[in-house]
Predicted model as a PDB file, atoms N, CA, C, CB and O in Angstrom, pLDDT in the B-factor column:
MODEL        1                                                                  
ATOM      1  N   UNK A   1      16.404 -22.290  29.776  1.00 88.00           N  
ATOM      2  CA  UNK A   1      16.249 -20.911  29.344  1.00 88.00           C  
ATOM      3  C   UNK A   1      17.629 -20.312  29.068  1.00 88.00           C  
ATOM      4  CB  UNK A   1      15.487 -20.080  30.409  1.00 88.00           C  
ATOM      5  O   UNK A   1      18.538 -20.472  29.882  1.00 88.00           O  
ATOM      6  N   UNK A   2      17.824 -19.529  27.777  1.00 94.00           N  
ATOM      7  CA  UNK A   2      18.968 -18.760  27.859  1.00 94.00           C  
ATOM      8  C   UNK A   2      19.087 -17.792  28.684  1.00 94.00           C  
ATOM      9  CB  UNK A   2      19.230 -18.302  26.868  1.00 94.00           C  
ATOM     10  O   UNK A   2      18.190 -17.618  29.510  1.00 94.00           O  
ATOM     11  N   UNK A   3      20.307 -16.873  28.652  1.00 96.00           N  
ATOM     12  CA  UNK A   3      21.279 -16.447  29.611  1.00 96.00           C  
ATOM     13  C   UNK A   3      19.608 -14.898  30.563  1.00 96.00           C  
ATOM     14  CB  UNK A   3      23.365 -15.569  28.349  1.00 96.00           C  
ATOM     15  O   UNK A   3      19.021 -14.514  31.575  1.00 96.00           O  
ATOM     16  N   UNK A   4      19.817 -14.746  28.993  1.00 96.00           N  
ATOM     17  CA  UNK A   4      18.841 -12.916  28.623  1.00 96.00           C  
ATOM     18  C   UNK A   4      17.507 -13.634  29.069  1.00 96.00           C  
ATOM     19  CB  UNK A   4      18.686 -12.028  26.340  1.00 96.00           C  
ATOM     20  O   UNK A   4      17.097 -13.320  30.186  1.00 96.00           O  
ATOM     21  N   UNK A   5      16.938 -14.352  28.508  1.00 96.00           N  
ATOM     22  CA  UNK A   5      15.778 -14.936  28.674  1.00 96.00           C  
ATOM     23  C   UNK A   5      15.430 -15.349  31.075  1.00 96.00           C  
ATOM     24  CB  UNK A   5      16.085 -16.633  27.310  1.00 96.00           C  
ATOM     25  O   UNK A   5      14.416 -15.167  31.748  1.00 96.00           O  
ATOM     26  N   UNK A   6      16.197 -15.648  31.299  1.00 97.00           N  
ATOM     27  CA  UNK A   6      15.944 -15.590  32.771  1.00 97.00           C  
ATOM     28  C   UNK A   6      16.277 -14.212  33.437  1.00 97.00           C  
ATOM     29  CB  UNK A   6      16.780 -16.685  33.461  1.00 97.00           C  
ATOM     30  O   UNK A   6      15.794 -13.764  34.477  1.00 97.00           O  
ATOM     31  N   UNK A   7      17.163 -13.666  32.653  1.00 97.00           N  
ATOM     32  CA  UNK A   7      17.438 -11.878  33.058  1.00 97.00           C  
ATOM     33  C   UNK A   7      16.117 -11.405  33.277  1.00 97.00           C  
ATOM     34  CB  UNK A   7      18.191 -10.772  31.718  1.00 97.00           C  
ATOM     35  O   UNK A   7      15.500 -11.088  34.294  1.00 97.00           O  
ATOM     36  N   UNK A   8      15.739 -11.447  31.635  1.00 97.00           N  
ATOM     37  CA  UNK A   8      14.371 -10.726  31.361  1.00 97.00           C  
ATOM     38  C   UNK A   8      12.991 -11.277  32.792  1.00 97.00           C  
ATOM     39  CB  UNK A   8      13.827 -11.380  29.414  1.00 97.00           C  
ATOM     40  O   UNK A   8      12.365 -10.650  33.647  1.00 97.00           O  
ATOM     41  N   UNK A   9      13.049 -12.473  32.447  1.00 97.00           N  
ATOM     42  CA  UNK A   9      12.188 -13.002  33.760  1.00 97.00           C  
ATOM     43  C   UNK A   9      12.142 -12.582  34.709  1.00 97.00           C  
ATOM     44  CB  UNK A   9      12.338 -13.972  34.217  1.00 97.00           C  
ATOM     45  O   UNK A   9      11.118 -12.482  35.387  1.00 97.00           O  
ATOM     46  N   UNK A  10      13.138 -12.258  34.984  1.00 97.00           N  
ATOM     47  CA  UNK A  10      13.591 -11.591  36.802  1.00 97.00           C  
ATOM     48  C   UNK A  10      13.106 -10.402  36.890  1.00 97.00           C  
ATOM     49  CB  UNK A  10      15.337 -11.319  37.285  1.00 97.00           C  
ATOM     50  O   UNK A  10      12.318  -9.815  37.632  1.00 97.00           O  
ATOM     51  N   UNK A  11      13.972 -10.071  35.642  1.00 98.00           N  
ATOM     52  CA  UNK A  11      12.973  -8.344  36.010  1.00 98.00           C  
ATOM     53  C   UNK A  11      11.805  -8.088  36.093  1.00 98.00           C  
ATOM     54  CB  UNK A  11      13.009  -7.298  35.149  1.00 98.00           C  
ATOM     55  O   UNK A  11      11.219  -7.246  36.773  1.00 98.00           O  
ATOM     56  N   UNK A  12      11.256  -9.219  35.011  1.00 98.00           N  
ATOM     57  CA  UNK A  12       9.887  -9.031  35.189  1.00 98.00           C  
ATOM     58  C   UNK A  12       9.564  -9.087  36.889  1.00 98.00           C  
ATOM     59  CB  UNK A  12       9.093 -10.216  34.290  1.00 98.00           C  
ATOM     60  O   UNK A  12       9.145  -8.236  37.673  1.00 98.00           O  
ATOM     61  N   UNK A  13       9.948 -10.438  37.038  1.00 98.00           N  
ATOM     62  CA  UNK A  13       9.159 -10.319  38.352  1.00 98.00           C  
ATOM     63  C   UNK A  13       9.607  -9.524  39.563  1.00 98.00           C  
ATOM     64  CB  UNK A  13       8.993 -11.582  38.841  1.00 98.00           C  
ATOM     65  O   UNK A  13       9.008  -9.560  40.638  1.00 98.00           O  
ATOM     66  N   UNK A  14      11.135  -8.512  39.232  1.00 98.00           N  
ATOM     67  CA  UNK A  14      11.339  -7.736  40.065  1.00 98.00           C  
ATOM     68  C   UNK A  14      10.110  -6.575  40.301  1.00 98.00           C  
ATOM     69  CB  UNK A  14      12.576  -7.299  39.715  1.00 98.00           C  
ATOM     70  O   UNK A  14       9.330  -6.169  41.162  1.00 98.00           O  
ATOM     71  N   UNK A  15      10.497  -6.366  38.995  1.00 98.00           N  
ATOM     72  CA  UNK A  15       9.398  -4.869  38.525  1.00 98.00           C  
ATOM     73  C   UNK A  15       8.069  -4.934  39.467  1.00 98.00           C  
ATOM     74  CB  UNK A  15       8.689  -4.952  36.547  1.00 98.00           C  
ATOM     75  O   UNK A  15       7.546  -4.162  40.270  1.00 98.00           O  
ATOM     76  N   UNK A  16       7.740  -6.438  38.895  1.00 98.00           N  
ATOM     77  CA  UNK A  16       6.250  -6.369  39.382  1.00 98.00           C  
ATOM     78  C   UNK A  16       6.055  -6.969  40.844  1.00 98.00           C  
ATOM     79  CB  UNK A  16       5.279  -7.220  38.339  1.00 98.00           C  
ATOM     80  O   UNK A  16       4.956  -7.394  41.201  1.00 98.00           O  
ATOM     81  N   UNK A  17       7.027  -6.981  41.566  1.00 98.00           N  
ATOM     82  CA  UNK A  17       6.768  -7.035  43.243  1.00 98.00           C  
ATOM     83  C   UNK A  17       7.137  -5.748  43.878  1.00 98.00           C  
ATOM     84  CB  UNK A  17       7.699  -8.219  44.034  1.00 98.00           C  
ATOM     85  O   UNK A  17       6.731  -5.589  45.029  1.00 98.00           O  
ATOM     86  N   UNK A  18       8.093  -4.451  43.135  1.00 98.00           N  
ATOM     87  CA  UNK A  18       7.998  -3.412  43.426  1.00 98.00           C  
ATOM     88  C   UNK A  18       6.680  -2.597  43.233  1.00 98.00           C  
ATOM     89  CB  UNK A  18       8.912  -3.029  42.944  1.00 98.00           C  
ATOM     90  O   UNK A  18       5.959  -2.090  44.092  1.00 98.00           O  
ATOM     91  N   UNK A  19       6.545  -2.609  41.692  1.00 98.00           N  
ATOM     92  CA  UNK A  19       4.933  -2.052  41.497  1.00 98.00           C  
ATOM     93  C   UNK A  19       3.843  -2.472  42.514  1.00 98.00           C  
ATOM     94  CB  UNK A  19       4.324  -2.587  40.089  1.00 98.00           C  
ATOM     95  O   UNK A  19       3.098  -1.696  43.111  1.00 98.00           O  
ATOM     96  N   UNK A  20       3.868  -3.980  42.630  1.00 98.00           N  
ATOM     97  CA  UNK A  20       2.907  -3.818  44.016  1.00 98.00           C  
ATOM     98  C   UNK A  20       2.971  -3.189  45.180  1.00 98.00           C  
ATOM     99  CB  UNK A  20       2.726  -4.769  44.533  1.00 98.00           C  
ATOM    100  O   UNK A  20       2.063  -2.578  45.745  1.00 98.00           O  
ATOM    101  N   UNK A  21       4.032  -3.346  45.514  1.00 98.00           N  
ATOM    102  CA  UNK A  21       4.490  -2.442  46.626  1.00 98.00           C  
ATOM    103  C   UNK A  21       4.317  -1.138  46.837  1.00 98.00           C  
ATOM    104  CB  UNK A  21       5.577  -2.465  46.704  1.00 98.00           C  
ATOM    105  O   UNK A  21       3.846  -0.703  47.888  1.00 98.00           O  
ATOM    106  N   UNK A  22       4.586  -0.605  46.121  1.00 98.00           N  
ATOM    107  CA  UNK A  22       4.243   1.208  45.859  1.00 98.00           C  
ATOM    108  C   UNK A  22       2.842   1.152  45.749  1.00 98.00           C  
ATOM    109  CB  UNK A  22       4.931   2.076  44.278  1.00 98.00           C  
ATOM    110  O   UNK A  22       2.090   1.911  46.361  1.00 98.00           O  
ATOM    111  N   UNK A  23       2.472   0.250  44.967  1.00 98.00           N  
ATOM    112  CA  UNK A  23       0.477  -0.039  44.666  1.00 98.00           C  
ATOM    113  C   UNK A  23      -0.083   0.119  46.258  1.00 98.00           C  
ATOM    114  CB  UNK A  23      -0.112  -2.238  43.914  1.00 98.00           C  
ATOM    115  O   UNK A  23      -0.859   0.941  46.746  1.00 98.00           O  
ATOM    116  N   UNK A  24       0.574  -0.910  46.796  1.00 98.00           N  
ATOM    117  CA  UNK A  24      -0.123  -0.751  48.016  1.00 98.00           C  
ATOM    118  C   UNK A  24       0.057   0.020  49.249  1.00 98.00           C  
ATOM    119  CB  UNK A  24      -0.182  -1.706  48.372  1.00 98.00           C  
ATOM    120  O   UNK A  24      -0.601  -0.007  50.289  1.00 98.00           O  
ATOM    121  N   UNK A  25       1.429   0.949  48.811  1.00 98.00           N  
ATOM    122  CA  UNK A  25       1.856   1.710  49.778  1.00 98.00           C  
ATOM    123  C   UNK A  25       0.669   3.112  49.481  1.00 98.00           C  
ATOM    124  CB  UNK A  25       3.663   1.980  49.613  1.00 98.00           C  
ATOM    125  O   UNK A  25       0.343   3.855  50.406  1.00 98.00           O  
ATOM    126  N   UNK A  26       0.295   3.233  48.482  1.00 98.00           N  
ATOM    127  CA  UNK A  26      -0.750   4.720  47.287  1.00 98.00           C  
ATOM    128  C   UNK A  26      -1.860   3.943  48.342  1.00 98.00           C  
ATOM    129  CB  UNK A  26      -1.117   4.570  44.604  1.00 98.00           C  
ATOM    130  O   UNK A  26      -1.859   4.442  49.468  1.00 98.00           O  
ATOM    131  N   UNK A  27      -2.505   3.161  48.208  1.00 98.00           N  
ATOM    132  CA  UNK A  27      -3.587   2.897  48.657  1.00 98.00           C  
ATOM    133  C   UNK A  27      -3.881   2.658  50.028  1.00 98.00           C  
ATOM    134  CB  UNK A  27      -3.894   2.089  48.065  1.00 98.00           C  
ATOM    135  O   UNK A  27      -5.073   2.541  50.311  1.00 98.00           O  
ATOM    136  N   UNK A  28      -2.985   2.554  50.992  1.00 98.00           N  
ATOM    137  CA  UNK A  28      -2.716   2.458  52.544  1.00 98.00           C  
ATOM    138  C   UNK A  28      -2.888   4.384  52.076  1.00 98.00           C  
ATOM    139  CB  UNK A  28      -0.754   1.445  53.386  1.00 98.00           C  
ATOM    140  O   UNK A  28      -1.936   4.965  51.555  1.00 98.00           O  
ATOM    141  N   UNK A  29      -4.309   5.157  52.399  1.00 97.00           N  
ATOM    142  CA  UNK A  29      -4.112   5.908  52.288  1.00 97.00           C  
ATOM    143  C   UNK A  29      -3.361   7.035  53.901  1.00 97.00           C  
ATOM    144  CB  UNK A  29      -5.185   5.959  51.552  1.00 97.00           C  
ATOM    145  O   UNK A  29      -2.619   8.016  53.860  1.00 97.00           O  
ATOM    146  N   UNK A  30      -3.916   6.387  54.994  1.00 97.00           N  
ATOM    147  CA  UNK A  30      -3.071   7.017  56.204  1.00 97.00           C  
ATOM    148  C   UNK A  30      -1.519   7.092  56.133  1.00 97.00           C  
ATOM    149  CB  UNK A  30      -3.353   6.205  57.462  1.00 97.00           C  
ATOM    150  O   UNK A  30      -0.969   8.145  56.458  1.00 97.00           O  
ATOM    151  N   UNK A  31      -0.533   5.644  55.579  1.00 97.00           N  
ATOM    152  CA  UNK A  31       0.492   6.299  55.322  1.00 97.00           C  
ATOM    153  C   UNK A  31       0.685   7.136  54.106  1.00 97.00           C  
ATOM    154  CB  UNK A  31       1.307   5.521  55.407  1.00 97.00           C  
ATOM    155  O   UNK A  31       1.137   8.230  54.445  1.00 97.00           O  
ATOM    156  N   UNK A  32       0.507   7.036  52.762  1.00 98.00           N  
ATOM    157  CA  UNK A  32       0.357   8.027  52.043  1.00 98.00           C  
ATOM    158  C   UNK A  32       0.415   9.299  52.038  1.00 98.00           C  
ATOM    159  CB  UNK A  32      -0.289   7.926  51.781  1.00 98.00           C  
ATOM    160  O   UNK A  32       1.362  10.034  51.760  1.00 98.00           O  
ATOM    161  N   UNK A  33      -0.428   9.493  52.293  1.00 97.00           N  
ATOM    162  CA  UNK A  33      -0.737  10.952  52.802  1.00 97.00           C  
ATOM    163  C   UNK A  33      -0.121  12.142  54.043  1.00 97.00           C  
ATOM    164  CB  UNK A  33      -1.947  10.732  53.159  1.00 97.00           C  
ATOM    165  O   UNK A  33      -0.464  13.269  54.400  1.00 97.00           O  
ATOM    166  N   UNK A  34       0.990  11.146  54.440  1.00 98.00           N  
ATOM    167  CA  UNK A  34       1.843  11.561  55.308  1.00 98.00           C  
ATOM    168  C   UNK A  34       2.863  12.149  54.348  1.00 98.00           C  
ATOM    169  CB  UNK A  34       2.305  10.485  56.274  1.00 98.00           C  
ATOM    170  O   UNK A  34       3.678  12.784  55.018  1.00 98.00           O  
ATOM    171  N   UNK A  35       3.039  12.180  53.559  1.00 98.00           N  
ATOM    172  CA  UNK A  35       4.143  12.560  52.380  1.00 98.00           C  
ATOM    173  C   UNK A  35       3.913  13.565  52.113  1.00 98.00           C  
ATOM    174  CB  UNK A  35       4.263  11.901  51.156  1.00 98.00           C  
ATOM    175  O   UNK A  35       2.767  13.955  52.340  1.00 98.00           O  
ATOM    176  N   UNK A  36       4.840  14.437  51.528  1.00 98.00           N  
ATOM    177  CA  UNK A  36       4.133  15.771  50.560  1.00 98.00           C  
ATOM    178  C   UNK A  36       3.755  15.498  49.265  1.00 98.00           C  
ATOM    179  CB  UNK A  36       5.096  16.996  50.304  1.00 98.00           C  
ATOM    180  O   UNK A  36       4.026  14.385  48.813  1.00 98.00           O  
ATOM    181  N   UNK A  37       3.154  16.345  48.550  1.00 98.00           N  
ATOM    182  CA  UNK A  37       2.203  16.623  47.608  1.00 98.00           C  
ATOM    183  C   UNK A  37       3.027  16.053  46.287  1.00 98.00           C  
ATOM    184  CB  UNK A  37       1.744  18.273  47.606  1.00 98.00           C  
ATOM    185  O   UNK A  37       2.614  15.264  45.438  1.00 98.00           O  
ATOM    186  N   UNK A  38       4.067  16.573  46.360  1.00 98.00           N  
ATOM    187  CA  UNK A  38       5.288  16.809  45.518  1.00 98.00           C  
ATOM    188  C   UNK A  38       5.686  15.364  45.577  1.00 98.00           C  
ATOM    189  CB  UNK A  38       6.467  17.963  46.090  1.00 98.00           C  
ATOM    190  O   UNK A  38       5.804  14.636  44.591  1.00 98.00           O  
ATOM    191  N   UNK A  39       5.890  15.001  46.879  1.00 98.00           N  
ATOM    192  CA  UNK A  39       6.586  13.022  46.322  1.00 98.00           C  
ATOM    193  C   UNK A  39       5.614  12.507  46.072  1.00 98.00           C  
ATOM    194  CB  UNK A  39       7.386  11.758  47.471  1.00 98.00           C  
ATOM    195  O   UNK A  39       6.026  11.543  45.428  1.00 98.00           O  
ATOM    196  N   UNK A  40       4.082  12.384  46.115  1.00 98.00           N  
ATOM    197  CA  UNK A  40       2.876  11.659  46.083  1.00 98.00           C  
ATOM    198  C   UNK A  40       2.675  11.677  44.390  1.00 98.00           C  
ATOM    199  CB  UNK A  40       1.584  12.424  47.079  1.00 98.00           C  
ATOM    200  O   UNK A  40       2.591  10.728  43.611  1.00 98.00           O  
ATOM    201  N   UNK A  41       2.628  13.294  44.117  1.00 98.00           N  
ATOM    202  CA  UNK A  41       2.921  13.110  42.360  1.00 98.00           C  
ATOM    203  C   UNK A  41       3.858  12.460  41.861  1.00 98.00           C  
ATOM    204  CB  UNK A  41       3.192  14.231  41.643  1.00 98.00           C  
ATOM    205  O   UNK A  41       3.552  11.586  41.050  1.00 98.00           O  
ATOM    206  N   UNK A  42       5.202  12.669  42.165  1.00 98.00           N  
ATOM    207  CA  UNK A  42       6.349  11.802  41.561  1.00 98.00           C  
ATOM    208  C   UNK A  42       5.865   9.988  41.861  1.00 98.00           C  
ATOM    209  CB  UNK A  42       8.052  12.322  42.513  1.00 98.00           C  
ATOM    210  O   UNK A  42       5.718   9.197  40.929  1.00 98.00           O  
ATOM    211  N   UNK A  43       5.722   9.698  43.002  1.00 98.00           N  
ATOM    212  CA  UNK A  43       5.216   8.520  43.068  1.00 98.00           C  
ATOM    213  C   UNK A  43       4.110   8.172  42.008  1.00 98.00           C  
ATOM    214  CB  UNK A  43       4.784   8.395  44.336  1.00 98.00           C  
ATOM    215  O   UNK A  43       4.272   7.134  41.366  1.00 98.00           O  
ATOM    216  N   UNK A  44       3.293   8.739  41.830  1.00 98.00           N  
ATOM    217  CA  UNK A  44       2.265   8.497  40.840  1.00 98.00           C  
ATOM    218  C   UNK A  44       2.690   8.383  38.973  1.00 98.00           C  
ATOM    219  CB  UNK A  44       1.253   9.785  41.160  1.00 98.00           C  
ATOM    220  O   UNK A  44       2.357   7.676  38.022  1.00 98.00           O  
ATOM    221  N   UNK A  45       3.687   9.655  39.251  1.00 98.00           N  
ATOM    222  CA  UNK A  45       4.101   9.104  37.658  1.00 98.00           C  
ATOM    223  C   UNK A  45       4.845   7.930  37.869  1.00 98.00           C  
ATOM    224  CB  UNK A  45       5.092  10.167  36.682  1.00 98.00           C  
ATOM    225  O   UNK A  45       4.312   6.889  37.485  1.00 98.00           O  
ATOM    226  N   UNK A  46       6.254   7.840  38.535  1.00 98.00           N  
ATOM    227  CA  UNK A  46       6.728   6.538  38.825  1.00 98.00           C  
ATOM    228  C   UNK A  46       5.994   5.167  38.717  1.00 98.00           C  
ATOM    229  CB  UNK A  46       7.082   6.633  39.984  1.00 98.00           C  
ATOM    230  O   UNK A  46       6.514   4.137  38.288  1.00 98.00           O  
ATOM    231  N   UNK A  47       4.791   5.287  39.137  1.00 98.00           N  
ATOM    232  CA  UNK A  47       3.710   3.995  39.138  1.00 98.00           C  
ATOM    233  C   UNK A  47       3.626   4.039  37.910  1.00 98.00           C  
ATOM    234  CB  UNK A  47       2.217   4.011  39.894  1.00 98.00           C  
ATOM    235  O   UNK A  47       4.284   3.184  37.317  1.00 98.00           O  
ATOM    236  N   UNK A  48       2.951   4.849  37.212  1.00 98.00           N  
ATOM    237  CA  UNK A  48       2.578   4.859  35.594  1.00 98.00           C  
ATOM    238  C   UNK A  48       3.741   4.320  34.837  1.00 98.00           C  
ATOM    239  CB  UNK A  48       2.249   6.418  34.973  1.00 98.00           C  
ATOM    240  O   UNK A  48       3.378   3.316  34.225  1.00 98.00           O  
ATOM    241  N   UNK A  49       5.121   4.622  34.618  1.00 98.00           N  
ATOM    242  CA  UNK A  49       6.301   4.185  34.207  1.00 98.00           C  
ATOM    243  C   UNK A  49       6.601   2.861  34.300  1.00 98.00           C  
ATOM    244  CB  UNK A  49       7.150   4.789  34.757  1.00 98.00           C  
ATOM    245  O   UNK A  49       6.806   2.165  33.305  1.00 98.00           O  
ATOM    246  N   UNK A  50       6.661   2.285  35.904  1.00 98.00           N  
ATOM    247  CA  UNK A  50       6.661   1.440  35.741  1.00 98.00           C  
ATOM    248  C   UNK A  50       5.621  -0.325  35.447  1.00 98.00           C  
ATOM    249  CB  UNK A  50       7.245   1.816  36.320  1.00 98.00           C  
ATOM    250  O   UNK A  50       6.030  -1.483  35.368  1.00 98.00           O  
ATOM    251  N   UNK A  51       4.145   0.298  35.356  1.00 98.00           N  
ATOM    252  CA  UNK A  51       2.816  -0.438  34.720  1.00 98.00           C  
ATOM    253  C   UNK A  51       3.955  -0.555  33.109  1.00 98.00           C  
ATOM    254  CB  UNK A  51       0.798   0.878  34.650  1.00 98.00           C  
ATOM    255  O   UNK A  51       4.593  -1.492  32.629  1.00 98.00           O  
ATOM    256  N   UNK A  52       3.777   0.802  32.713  1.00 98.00           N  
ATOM    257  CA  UNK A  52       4.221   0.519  31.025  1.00 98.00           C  
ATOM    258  C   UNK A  52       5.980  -0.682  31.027  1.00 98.00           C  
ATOM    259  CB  UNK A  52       4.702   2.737  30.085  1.00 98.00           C  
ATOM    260  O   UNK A  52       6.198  -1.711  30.387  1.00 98.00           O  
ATOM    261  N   UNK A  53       6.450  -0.289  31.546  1.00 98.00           N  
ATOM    262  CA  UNK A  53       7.294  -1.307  31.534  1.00 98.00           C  
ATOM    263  C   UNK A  53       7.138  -2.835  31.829  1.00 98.00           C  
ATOM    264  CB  UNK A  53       8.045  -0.914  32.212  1.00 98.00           C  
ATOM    265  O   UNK A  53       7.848  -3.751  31.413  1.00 98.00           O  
ATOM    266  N   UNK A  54       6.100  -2.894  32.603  1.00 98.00           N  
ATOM    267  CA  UNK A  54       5.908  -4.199  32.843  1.00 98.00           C  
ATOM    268  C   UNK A  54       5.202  -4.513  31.767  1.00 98.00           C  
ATOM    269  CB  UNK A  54       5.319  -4.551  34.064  1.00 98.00           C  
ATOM    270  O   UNK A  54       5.606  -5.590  31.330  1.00 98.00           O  
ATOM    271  N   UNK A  55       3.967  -3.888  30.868  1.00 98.00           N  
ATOM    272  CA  UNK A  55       3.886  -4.201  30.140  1.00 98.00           C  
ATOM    273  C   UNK A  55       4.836  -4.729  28.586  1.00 98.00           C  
ATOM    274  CB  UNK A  55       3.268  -3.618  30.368  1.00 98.00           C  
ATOM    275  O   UNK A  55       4.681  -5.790  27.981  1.00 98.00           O  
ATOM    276  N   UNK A  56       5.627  -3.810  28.311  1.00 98.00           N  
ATOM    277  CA  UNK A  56       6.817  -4.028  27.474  1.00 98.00           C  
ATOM    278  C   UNK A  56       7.451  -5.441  28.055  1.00 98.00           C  
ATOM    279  CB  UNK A  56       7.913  -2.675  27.585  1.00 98.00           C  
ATOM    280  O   UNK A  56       7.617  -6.276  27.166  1.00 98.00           O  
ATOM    281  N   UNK A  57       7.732  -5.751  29.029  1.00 98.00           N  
ATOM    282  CA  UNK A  57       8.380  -6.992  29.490  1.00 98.00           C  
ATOM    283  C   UNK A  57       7.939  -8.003  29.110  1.00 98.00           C  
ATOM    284  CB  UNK A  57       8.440  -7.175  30.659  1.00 98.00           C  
ATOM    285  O   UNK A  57       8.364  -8.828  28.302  1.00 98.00           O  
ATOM    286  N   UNK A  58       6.601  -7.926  30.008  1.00 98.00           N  
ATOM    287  CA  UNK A  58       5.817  -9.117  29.609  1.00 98.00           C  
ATOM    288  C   UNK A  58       5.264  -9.060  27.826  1.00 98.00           C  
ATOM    289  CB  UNK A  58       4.421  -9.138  30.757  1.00 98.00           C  
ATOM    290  O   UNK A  58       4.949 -10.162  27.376  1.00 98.00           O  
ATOM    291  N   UNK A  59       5.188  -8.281  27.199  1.00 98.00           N  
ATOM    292  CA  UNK A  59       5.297  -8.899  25.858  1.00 98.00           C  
ATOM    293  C   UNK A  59       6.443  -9.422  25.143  1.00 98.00           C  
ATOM    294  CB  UNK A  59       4.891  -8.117  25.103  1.00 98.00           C  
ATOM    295  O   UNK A  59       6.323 -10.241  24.232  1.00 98.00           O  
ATOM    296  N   UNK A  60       7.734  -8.886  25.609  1.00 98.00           N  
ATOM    297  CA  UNK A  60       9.307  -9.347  24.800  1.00 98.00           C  
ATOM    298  C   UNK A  60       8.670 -10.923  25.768  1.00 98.00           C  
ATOM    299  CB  UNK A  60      11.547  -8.170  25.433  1.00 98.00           C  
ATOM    300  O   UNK A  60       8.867 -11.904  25.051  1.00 98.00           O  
ATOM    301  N   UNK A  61       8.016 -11.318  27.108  1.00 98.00           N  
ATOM    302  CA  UNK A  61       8.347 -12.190  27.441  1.00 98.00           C  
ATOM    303  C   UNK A  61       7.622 -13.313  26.076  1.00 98.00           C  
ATOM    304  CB  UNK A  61       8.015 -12.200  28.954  1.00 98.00           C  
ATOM    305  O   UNK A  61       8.054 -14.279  25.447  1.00 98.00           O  
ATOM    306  N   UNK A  62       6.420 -12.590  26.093  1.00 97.00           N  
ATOM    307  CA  UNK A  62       5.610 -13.518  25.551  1.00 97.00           C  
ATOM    308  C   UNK A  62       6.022 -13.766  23.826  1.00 97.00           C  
ATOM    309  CB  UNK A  62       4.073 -12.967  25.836  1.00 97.00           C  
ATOM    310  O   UNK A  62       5.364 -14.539  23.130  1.00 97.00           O  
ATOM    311  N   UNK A  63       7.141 -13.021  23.321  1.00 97.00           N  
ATOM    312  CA  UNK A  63       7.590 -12.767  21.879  1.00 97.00           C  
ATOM    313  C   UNK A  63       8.464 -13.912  22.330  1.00 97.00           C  
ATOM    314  CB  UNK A  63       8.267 -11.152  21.245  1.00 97.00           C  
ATOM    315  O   UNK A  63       8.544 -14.824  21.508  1.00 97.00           O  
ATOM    316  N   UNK A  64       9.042 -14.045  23.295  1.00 96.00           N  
ATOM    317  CA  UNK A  64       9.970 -15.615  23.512  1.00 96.00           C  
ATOM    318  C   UNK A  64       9.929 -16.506  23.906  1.00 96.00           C  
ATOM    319  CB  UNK A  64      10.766 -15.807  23.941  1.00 96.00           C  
ATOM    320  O   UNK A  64      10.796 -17.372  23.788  1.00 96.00           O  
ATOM    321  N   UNK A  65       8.798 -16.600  24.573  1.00 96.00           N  
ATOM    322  CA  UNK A  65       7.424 -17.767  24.761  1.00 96.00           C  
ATOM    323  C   UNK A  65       8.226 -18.079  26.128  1.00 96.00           C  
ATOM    324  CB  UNK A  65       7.106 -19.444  23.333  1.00 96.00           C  
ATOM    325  O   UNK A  65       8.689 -19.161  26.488  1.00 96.00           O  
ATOM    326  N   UNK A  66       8.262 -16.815  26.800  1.00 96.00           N  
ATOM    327  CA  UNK A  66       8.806 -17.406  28.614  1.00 96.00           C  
ATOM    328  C   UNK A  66       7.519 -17.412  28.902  1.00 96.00           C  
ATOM    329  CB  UNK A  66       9.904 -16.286  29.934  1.00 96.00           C  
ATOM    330  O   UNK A  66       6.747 -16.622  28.357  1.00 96.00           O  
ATOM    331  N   UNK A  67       6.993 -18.613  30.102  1.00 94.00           N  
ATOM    332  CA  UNK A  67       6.254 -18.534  30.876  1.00 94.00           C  
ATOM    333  C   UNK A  67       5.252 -16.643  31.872  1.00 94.00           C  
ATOM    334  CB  UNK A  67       7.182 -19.488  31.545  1.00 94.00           C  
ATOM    335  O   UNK A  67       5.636 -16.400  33.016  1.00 94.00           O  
ATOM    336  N   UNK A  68       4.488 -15.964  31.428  1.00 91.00           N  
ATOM    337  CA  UNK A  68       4.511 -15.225  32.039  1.00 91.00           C  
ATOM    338  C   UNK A  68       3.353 -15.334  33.223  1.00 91.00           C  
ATOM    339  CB  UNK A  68       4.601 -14.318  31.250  1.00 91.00           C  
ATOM    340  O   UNK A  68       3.261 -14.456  34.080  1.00 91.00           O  
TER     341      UNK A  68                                                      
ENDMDL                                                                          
END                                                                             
């Protein structure tokens, strides 16, 4: 794989072990809900941001035929 091409990979799979993480931190609703209102929204757009990015990733991945 070139240099960009394992970059890109990584992030991908950075992105998407954070996104789970936050995924499952939203849905553990007892801790959740310990937060205020105000970080629970920001968290929520944050989630949305980063879904669309993973999407964008994983298509440049699949435009360069990395494994996704």
């Amino acid at each position: 794989m070139k240099p960009f091409e394992l970059r890109l990979a990584e992030h991908h799979a950075r992105n998407r072990r954070h996104l789970k993480n936050l995924e499952n931190f939203v849905n553990d609703t007892a801790r959740f809900s310990r937060i205020s209102e105000e970080e629970q929204s920001l968290i929520e757009i944050q989630i949305g941001h980063m879904r669309a990015l993973h999407t964008v990733l994983e298509s440049r991945m699949i435009i360069h035929k990395i494994p996704v």
